[in-house]
N, C-alpha and C positions, 0 to 999 in steps of 0.2 A: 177352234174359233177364237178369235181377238178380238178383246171389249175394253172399248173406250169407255170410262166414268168418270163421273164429274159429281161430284156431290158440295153443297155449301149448307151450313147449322151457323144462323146469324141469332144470338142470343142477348139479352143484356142483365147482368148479375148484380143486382142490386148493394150487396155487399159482399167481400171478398169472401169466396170458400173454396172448397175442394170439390173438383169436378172430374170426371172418370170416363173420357173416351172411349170407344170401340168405334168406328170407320173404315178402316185401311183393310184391304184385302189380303189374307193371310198369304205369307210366304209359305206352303204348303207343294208337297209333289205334284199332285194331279192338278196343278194351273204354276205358271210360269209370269210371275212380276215382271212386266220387261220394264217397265218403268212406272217412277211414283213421285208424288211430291204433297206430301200435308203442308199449307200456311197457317201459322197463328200467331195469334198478338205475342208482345214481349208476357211471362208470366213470373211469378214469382217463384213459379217452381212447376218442372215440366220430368215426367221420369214414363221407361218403358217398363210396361209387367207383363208376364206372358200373358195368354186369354185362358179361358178354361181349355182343359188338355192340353195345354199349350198350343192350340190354334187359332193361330192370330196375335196381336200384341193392345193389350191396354194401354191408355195412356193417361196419365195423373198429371192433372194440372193445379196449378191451386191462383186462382185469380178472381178480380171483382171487376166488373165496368161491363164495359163492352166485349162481347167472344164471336167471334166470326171465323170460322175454321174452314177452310175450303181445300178439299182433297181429289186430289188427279191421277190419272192411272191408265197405263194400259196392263193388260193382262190377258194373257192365254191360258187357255184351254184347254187342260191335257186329261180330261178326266176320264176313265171304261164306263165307258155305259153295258149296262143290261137288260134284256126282260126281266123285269123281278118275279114276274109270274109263277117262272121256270125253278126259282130257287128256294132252297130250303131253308129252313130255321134249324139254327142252334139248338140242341138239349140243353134248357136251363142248367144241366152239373157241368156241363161243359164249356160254357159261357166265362170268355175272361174278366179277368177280375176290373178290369176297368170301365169295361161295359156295365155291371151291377147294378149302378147307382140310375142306369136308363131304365131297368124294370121297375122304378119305386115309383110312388106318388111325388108329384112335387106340388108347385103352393098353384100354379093354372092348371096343374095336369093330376086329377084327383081320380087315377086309373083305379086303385082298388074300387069305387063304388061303379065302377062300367063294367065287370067284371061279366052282370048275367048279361046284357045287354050283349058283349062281344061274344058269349057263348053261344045266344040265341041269336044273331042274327050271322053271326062269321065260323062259328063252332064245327061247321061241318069242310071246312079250307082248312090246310097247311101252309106255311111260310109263306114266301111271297105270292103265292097266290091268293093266300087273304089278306096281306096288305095291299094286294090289287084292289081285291074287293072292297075295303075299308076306303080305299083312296076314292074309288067309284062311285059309292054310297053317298059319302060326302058332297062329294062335286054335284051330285045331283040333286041330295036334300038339303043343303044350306048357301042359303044365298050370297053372294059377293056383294056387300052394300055397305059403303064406306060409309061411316059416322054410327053405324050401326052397336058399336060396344068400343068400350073403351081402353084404358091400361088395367082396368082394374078387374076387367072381364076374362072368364076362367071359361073350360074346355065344356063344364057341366050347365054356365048358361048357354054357350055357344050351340048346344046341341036342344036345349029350351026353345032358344030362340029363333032355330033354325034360317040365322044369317051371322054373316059377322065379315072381315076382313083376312088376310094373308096369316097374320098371327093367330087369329081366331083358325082356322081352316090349320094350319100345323099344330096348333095346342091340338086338335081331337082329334086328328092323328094320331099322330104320339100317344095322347090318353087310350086309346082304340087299340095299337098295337102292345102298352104295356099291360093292360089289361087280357092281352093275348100270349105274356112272355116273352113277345119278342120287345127285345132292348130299343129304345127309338128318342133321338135327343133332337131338341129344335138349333135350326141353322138359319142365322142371319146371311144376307146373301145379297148383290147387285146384280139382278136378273132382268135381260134382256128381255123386250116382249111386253113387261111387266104395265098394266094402264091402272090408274093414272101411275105413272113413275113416282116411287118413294125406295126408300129401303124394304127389303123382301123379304120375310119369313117361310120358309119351308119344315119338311120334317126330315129328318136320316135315320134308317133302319139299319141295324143291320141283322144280315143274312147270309149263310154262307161264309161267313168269316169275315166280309167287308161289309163298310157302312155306303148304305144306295141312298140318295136322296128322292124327295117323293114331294112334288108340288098339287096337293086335292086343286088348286083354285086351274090350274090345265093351264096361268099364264104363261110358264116357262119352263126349263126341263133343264137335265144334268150339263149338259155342254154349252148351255149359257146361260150359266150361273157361275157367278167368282162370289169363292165362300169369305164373310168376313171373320164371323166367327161358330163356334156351338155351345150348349148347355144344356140344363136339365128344361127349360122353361124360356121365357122371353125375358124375366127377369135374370137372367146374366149373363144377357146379351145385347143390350140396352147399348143404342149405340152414343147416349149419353146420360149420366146419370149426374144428378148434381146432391151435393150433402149440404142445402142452404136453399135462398130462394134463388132461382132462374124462371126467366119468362122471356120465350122462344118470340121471335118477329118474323121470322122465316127460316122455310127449310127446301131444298130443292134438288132431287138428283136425277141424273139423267145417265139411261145405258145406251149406247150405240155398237153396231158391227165395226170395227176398227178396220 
């Protein structure tokens, strides 16, 4: 499948500082760039850094005034899908070394204390058939209600509060599978399907030696999604981060079937 996006982040920076990108759909195998185009103001300083695991590319800008960044794209598709159901988990000694850092806690995803939680309710599944379950669970006990938690909101209110958003619904995931061993990192994403359209949080396990992505909220699925980037959490994948003040005037993106 070919997706057209369109995203624009109209912000105004009251005084000049350093601000840090993620937008652009990674040039990665399983999707095909066929074309791109980022605009932004002139800046005082504009540099590429790769994203975490090197998927996807940051961008470092350093500017003050007005920032209006509008980013265009088509992109395909080329990702395998699976049944996760069907596949197995990794033996924690056998698990690479780069994957590690997905079975820790991070600062939304505070797995060591869900630990009896996953035993008692997923303890009696293997591999991806408990991260089925895990995904099912969710989608049925926590509600999709926008405004409902914020940036500051972690995977142990989200399962409190039994609602939240995109980000909320992959933070307890993630928290849910590390708490079960299996390695699981959150993936920002332009996902088709997606209502209201904004940028799109999922989770990726892996399994079987490859990383599956897993959307609890059922708006979108592997083959239409173009990943932008991954991380341990939402915080380092923030598809803007500012070191100063900024205050956003709009944000808008839209996916289409190309």
């Amino acid at each position: 499948m070919k997706l057209s996006i369109r995203s624009e982040l109209d912000y105004v920076l009251p005084e000049r500082c350093d601000v840090l990108l993620q937008v652009e759909a990674a040039i990665i195998p399983e999707q095909k760039v066929v074309s791109a185009h980022i605009d932004l103001p002139g800046t005082e300083h504009f540099a590429r850094v790769p994203g975490h695991d090197t998927i996807g590319d940051r961008i470092w800008l350093r500017h003050g005034g007005d920032l209006t960044v509008t980013y265009t794209a088509e992109v395909e598709i080329e990702r395998l899908s699976a049944d996760i159901s069907q596949l197995s988990a990794v033996p924690p000694h056998q698990l690479p070394g780069e994957t590690i850092q997905y079975i820790l806690p991070s600062r939304f995803c505070p797995s060591d204390r869900f630990q009896t939680l996953a035993e008692d309710e997923f303890g009696h599944l293997d591999g991806g058939a408990k991260i089925t379950a895990i995904r099912d669970w969710i989608h049925q006990h926590v509600d999709y209600a926008p405004g409902s938690s914020n940036a500051e909101t972690g995977a142990m209110q989200t399962y409190i509060d039994r609602a939240g958003v995109c980000r909320d619904f992959a933070h307890l995931v993630i928290t849910l599978a590390r708490a079960s061993t299996i390695p699981a990192r959150f993936v920002s994403v332009y996902g088709l399907g997606v209502t209201p359209e904004d940028f799109h949080a999922v989770a990726e396990v892996f399994l079987d030696g490859t990383w599956y992505l897993v959307d609890a909220t059922g708006m979108s699925s592997s083959d239409r999604m173009a990943k932008i980037g991954v991380g341990r959490d939402a915080a380092d994948v923030s598809f803007l981060t500012s070191y100063g003040a900024a205050h956003m005037r709009s944000q808008s993106v839209e996916v289409r079937e190309a």
